[in-house]
C-alpha positions as CSV (number, residue, x, y, z in Angstrom):
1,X,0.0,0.0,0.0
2,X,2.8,2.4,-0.3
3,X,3.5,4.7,-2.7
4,X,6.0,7.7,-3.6
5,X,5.6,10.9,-6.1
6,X,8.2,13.7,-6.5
7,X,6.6,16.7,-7.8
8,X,8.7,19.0,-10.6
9,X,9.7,21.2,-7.5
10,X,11.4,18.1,-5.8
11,X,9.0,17.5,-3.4
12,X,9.0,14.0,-2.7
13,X,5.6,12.5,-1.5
14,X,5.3,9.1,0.4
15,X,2.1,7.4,1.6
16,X,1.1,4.1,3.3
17,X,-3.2,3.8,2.7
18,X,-4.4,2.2,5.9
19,X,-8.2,1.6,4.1
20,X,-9.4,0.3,7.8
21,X,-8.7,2.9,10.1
22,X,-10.5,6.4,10.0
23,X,-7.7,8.6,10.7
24,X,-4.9,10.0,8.8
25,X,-1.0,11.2,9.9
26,X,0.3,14.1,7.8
27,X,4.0,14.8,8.3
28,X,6.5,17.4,6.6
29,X,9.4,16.5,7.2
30,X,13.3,18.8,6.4
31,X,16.7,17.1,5.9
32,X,17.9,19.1,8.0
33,X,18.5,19.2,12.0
34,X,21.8,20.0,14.6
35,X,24.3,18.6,12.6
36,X,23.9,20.9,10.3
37,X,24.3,23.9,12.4
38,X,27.4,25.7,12.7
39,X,28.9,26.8,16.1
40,X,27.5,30.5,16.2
41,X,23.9,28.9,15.4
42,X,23.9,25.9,17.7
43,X,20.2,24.9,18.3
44,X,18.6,26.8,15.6
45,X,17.3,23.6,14.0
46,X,15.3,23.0,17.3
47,X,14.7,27.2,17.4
48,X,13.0,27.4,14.5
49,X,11.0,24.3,15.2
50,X,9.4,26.5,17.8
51,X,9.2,30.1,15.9
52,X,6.4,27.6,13.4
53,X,3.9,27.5,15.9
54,X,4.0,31.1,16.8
55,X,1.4,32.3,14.0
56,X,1.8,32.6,10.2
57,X,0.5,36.2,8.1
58,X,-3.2,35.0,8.7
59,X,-3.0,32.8,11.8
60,X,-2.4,33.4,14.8
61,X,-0.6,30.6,17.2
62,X,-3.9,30.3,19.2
63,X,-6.1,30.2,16.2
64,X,-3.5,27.8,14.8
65,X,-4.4,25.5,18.4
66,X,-8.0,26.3,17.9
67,X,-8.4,25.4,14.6
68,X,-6.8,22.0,15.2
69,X,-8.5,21.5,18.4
70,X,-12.3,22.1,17.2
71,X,-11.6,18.8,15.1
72,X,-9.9,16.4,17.8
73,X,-6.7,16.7,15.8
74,X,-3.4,16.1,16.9
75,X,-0.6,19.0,16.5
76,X,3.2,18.5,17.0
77,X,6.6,18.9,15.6
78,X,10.5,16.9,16.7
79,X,13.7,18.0,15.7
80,X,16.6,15.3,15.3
81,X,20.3,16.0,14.2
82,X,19.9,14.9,10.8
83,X,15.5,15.6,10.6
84,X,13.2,18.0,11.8
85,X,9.2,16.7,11.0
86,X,5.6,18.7,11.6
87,X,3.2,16.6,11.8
88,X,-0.4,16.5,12.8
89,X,-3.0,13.4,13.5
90,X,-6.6,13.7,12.3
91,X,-10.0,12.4,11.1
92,X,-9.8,11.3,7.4
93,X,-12.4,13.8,6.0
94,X,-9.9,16.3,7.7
95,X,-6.8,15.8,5.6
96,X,-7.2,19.2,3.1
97,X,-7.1,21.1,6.8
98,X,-4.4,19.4,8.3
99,X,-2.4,20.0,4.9
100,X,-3.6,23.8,5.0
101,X,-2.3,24.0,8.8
102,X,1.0,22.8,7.9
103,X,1.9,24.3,5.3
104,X,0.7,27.6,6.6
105,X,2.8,27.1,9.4
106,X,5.7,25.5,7.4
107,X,6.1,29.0,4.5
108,X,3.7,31.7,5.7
109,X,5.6,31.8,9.9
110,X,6.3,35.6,10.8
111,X,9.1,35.1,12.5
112,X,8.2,38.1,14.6
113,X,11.1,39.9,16.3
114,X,8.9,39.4,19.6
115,X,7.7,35.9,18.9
116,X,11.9,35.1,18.7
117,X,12.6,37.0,22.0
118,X,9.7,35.5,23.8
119,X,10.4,31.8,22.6
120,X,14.0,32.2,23.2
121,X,13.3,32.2,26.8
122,X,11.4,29.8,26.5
123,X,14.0,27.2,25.0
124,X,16.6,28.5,27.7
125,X,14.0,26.8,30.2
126,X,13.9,23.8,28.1
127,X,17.5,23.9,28.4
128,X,17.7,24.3,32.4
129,X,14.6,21.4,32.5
130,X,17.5,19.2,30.6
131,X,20.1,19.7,32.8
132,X,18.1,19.1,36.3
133,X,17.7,15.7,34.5
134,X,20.9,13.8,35.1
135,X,19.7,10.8,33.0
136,X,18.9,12.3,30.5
137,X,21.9,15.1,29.8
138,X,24.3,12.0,30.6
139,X,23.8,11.0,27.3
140,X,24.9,14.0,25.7
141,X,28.0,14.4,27.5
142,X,28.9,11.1,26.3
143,X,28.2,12.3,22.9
144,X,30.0,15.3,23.2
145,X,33.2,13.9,25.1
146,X,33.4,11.1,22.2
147,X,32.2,12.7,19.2
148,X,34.6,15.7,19.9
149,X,34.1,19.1,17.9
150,X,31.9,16.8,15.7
151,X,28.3,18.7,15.2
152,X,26.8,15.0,15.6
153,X,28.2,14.9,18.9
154,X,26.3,18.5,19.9
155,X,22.9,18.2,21.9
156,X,19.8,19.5,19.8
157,X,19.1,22.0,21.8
158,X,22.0,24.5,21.9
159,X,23.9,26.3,24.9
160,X,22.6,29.5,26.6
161,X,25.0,31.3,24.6
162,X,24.6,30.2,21.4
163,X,20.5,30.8,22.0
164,X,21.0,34.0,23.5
165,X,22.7,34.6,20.1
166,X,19.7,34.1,17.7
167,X,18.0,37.0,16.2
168,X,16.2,37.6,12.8
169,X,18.2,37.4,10.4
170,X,20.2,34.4,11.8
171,X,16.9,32.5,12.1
172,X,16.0,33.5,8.6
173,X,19.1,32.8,7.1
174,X,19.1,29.0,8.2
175,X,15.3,28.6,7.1
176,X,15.9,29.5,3.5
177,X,18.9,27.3,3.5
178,X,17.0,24.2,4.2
179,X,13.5,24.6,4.3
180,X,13.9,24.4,0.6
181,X,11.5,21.8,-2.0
182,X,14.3,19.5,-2.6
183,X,15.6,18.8,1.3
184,X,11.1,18.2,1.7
185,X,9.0,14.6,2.6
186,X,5.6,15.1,2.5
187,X,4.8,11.6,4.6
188,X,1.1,10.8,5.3
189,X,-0.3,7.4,6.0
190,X,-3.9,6.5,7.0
191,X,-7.0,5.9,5.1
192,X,-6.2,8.1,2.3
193,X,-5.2,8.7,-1.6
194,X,-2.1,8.6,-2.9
195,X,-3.2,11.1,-5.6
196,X,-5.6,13.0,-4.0
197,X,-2.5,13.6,-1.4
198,X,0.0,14.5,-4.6
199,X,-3.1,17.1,-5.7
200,X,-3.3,18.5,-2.1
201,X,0.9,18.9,-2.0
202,X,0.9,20.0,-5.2
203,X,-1.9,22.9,-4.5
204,X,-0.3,24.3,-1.4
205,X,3.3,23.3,-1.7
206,X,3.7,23.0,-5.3
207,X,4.9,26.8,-6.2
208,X,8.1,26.5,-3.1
209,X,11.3,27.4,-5.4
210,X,14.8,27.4,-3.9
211,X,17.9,24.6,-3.9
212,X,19.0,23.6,-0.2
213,X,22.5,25.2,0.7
214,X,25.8,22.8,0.1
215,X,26.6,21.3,3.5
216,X,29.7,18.6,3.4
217,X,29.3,16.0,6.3
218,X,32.4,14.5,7.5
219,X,32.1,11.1,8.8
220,X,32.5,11.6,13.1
221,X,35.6,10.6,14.3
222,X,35.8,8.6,17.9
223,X,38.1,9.7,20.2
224,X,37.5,7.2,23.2
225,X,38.1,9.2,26.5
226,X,36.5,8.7,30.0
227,X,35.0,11.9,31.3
228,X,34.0,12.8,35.1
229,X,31.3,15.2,35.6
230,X,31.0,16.2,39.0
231,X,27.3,16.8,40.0
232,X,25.2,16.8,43.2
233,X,23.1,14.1,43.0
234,X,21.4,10.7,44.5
235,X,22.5,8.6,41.9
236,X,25.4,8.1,39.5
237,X,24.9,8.3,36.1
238,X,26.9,6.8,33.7
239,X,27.9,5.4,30.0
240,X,30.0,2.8,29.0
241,X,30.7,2.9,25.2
242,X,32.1,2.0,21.7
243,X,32.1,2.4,18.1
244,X,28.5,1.3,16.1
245,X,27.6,0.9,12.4
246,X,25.6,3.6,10.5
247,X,21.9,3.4,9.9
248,X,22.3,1.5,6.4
249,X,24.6,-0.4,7.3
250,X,24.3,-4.6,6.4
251,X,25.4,-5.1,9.7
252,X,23.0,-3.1,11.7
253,X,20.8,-6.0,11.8
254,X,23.1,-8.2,14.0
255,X,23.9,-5.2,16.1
256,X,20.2,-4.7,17.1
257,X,20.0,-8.6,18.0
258,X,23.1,-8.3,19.7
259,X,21.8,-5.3,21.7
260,X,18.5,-6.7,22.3
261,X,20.2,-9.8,24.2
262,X,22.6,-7.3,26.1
263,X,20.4,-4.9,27.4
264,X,17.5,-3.8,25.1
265,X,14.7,-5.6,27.2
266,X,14.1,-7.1,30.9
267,X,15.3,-10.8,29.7
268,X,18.2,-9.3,28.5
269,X,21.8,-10.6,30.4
270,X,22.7,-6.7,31.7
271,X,18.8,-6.3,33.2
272,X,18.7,-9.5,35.0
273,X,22.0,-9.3,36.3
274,X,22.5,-6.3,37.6
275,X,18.9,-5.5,38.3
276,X,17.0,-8.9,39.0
277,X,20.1,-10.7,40.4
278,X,21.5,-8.3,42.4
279,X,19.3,-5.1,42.8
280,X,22.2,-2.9,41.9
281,X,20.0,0.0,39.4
282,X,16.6,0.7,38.8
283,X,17.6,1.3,35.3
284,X,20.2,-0.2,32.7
285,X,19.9,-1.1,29.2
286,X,22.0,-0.6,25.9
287,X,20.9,1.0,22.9
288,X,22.1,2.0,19.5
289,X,23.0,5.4,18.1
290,X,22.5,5.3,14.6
291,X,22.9,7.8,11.5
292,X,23.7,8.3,8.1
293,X,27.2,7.4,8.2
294,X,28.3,6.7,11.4
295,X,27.0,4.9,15.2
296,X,27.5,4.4,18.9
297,X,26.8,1.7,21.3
298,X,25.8,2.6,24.7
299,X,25.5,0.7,27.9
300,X,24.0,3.1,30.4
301,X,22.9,2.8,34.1
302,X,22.0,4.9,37.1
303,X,23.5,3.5,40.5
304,X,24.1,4.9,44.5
305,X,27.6,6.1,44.6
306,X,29.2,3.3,46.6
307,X,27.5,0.9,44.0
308,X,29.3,2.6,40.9
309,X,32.4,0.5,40.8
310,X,30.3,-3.4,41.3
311,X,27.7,-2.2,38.6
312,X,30.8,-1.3,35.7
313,X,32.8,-5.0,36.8
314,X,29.4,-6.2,35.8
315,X,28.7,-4.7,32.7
316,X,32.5,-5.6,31.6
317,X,31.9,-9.1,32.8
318,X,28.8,-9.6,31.0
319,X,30.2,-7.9,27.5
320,X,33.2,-10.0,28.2
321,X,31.2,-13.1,28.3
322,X,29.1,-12.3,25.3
323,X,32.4,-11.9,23.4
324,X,34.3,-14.7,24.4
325,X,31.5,-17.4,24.8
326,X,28.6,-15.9,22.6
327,X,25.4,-16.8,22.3
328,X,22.9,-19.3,22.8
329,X,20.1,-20.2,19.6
330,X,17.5,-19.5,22.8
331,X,18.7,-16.0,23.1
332,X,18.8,-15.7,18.9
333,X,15.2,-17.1,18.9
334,X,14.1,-14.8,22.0
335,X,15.7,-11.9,20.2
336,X,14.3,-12.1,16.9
337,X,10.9,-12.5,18.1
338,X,11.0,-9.3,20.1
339,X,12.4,-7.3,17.7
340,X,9.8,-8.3,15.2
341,X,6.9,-8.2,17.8
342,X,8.1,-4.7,18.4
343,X,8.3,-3.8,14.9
344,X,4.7,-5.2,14.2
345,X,2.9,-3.7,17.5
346,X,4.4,-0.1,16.7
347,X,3.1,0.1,13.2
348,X,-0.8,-0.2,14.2
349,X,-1.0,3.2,14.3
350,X,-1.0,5.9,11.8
351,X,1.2,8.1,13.4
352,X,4.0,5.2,13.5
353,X,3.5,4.2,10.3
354,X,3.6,8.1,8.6
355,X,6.6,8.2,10.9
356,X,8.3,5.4,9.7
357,X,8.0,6.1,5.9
358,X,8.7,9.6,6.5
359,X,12.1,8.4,8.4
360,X,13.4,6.3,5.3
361,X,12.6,8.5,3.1
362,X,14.6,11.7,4.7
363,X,17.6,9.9,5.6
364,X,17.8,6.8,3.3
365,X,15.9,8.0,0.6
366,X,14.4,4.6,-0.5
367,X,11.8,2.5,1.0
368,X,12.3,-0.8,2.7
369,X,9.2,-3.3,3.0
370,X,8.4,-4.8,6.1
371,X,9.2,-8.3,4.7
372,X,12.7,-7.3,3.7
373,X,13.2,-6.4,7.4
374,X,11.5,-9.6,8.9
375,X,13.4,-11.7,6.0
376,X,17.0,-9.9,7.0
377,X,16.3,-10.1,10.9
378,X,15.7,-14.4,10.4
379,X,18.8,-14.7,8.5
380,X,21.4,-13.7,11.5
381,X,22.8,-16.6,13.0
382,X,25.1,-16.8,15.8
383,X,28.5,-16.5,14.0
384,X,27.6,-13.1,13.1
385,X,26.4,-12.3,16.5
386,X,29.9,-13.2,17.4
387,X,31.7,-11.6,14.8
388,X,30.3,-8.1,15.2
389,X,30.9,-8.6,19.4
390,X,34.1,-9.1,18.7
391,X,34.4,-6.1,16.1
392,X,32.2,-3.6,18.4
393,X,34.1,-4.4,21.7
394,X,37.4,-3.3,21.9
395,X,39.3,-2.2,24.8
396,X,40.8,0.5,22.2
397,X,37.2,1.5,21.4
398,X,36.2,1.9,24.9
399,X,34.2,5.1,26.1
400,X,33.2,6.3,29.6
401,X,31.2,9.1,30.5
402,X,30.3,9.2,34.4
403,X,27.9,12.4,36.3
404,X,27.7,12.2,39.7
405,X,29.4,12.4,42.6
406,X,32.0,10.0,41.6
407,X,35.6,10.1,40.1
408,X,37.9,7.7,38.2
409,X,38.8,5.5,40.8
410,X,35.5,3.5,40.2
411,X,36.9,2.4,37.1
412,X,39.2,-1.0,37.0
413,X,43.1,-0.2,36.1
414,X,43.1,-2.2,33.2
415,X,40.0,-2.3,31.0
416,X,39.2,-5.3,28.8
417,X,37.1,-6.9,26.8
């Protein structure tokens, strides 16, 4: 049921008809997000994201709320590093309005010298928010440490000064760079019309002009380090890294197995033995950090102080294991039926699925079936669980971020794998 257009301005339209629901996701989404940005506009991506909902030459920001809200609809908007999407959820008789919402918002925004002031405090609070969240702004550090003076490695929502920064013609300047026809997914999935969704495009977005600025990624370089960030808290928080595959990677499917029988779920071996076993963290898992060219693979947890050192011997134990003694075909089994079962379950809405299409699209620029997912998931087998352990964990790969009170004599002397 999917389809794809690309009207003569380089718009590309994706759809996914859901004929049995009664609801329809629209989503626009831009190629573009923080890494992107340039040091003296850090956050802008997530800025301007904000500056849409502020009113547009006919609409106010309330009457853009009102509107949305007199027919039960659903309006929000997420910037990523390499994305930013608008998006809104509603009926299926109401998809010419949401289309006329969005795009308002997306080429008609003021940008008001007072709407920019106003909302710039407003993200500085979104920024002091993140940093009373430990758990959270953990993550980033270890992104920053290990991704040094790489823009991937920057947190989406800038620094105080770089916000404080922002005015007009800055904000401006980054919006005709990228909010430009050819860096545009028009993504909608839902009991709709592939065609009568091309018309509706076409009609409000179809006269958008303009070539997205030249922007050369270079591929993120790790530099492992192990950082201490002293903070006054309950907990320590910390990350135990290494070096990942990008998002189209062959090998990414192995990876996800492998972190799903790490530490992507409650069966896996880091959850029941530091949390079941031994009641050492409310929370610890692993997860992947993917993108177009380049990854991370984090093992995180949140510990008491005088717990820190135990809970990193285990984690290092437990990786060490995996590598040297692998896996089990229970755990393969186990692993493949959860990630498909997760897969599945999170496509039964429209939201998910217009989010999903919209995804590939933007940063892969193809779409890949369901099937050829399921059908590439069944074919890992054990040998290549165990060949990308043993190419993912290296001692000379290894990354430690730790906030908290806590310093470096938690960690072991000698660190390997």
């Amino acid at each position: 049921m999917y389809q794809k257009s690309v009207l003569t301005n380089g718009i590309r339209v994706v759809s996914e008809a859901i004929p049995y629901v009664k609801s329809v996701t629209l989503g626009i989404w831009i190629g573009t997000g923080s890494r992107s940005e340039q040091e003296n506009n850090h956050g802008i991506s997530h800025f301007i994201e904000h500056l849409l909902f502020k009113g547009t030459a006919t609409r106010s920001a309330k009457d853009i709320a009102e509107i949305v809200d007199e027919v039960g609809g659903q309006l929000n908007a997420f910037t990523a590093k390499e994305y930013t999407c608008y998006y809104i959820k509603v009926l299926d008789t109401h998809i010419h309005l949401a289309m006329d919402i969005l795009s308002d918002m997306l080429i008609n925004s003021r940008f008001d010298a007072e709407d920019i002031a106003r909302e710039r405090e407003v993200v500085l609070e979104e920024v002091k928010m993140y940093e009373d969240s430990p758990d959270e702004l953990v993550h980033d550090i270890h992104l920053d440490c290990n991704w040094s003076g790489h823009s991937l490695g920057r947190n989406i929502l800038g620094t105080v000064e770089s916000i404080n920064s922002f005015d007009r013609s800055l904000v401006l300047e980054y919006y005709h760079d990228f909010y430009t026809p050819d860096n545009m997914v028009v993504a909608a999935a839902g009991n709709l019309s592939h065609d009568a969704l091309v018309e509706l495009t076409n009609r409000f977005l179809g006269h958008l002009a303009g070539k997205k600025a030249a922007v050369h990624h270079q591929i993120p370089l790790l530099t492992p380090v192990r950082t201490f960030q002293a903070k006054e808290t309950e907990q320590v928080n910390l990350c135990l890294g290494t070096i990942s595959v990008a998002q189209n990677a062959p090998e990414i499917y192995p990876v996800h197995i492998l972190n799903n029988i790490l530490g992507g779920g409650i069966s896996s071996r880091l959850f029941q033995s530091i949390r079941e076993e031994r009641g050492l963290a409310y929370s610890v898992y692993s997860y992947q950090t993917n993108y177009s060219d380049a990854g991370l693979f984090t093992v995180y947890a949140g510990t008491r102080p005088t717990n820190t050192a135990q809970v990193i011997e285990l984690i290092l134990a437990t990786i060490g294991e995996l590598k040297k003694d692998g896996i089990t075909a229970k755990e393969l089994t186990r692993a493949k039926e959860q990630i498909k079962g997760s897969l599945l379950l999170g496509l039964e809405s429209s939201s998910s699925r217009m989010s999903r299409i919209g995804k590939m699209e933007i940063t892969l620029g193809k779409y890949v079936t369901l099937d050829e997912v399921v059908e590439k998931i069944e074919k890992v087998t054990i040998a290549n669980i165990s060949d990308m352990a043993a190419a993912l964990f290296r001692s000379a790969t290894f990354c430690f971020t730790a906030l908290g009170p806590v310093d470096e004599k938690v960690l072991p002397a000698d660190i390997t794998f």
